[in-house]
N, C-alpha and C positions, 0 to 999 in steps of 0.2 A: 428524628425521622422515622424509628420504628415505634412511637408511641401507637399510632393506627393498628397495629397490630400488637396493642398486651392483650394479654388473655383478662375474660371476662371473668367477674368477681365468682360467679359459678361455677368457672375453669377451676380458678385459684382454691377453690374449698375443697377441691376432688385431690387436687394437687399434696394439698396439706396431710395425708395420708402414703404418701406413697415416699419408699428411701430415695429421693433425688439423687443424693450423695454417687449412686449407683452408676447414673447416667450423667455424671462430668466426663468432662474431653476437652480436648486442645483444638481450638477453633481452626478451621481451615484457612489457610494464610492466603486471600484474595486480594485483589489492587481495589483497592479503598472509591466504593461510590455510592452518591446516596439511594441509588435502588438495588442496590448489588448487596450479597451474600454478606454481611456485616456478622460481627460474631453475636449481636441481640438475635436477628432473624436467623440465625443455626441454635440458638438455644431455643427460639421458640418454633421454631421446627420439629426439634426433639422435644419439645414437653406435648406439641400437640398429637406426637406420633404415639405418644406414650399414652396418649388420653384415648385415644380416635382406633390406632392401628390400623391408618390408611395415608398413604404417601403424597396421594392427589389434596386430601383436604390439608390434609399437616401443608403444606407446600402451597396451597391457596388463602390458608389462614395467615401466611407470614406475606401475601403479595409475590409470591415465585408461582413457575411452572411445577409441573411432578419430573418434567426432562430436566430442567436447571438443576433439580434435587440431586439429580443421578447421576449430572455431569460432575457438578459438587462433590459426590461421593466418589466417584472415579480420578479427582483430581493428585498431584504427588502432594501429599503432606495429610493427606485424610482420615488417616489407618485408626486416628482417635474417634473421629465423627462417627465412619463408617462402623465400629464398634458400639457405639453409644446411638446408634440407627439400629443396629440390630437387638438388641436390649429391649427400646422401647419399642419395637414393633413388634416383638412378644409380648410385653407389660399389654400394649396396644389392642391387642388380637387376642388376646386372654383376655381382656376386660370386656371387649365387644360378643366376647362368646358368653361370656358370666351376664351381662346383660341382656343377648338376647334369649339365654334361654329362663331367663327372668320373666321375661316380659312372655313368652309362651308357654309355661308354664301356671304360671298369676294370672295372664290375663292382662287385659286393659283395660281402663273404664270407659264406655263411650256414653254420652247424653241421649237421651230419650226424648225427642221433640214430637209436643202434638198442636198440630193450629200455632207453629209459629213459637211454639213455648216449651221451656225445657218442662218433663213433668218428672224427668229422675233417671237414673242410671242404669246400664246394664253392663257386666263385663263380659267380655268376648274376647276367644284365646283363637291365635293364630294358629291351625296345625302346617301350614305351609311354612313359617319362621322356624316350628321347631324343627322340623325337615332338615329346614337350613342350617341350623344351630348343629345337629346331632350329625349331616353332615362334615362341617367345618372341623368336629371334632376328631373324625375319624375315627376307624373302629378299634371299639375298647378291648377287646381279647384279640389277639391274634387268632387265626382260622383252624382250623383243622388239618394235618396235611391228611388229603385222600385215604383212605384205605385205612386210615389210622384207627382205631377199637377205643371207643370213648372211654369204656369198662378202665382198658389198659394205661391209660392214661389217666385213668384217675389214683389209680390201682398204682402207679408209678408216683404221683404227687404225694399220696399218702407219705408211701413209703418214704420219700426224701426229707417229711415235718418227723417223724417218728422211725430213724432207724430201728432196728429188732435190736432186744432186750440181751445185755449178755449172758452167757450159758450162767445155769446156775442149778443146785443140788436143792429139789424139794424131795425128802420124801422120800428117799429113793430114786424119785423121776429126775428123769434132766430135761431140761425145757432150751431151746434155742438150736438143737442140735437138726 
């Protein structure tokens, strides 16, 4: 019954890369029907969740809702799923960030048609995706707190890679002192 939904040969190759092993779980113990929550359609829930990082497609790939998903994962016996939900919707959401700042960054290739005819290619990069992209990421350094003296804060990082050298006798001189 869930043959309509196995994942496509192009799925399976993306697949082939990634530790599975990670995202096993103990199926959610449902009353047995053939359009219901079967433990094929929770696996392939999670492998789409893991590929996509989007709850609505994972959940339409397998023939459910994205609410059925949620009820599912709120159900008593889940606590496996629900962990192995959370997993691949990082794996998920880290892969769709690595691709799309792939794809704006590189570019895209689009065809060049004149009179009806391809005559060749151009690539054109999205700056609205990468927007998106470096959004999703959120930001890389933490802020500045106000008033703070950038000097002194660097002036401070030093210091914490390279504490001061112990006292020592050149010479005559003492140094650290």
């Amino acid at each position: 019954m869930d043959q309509p939904h196995a994942l496509p040969p192009r799925l399976v190759a993306l697949l082939q890369d990634m530790p599975l092993e990670e995202l096993a779980f103990v199926a959610v113990p449902v009353r047995a029907r053939h359009d219901g929550w079967t433990k094929a359609r929770q696996q392939g829930f999670i492998l789409r969740l893991a590929l996509g990082g989007c709850v609505t497609l994972a959940a339409k790939a397998v023939g459910k809702t994205k609410a059925s998903a949620y009820r599912l994962r709120e159900r008593p016996g889940a606590e496996s799923f629900a962990a192995a939900w959370d997993r691949a919707l990082g794996w998920g959401r880290s892969r769709a960030v690595d691709l799309g700042m792939e794809r704006a960054i590189l570019g895209e290739e689009v065809p060049v048609m004149y009179r009806g005819r391809r005559v060749g290619t151009r690539q054109v990069h999205d700056n609205r995706l990468l927007i998106a992209v470096l959004n999703a990421i959120g930001p890389l350094a933490p802020d500045p707190t106000p008033g703070d003296d950038p000097n002194l804060a660097f002036r401070r990082a030093l210091d914490a890679l390279a504490p001061d050298p112990a006292p020592t006798e050149i010479a005559g001189f003492s140094r650290g002192i």
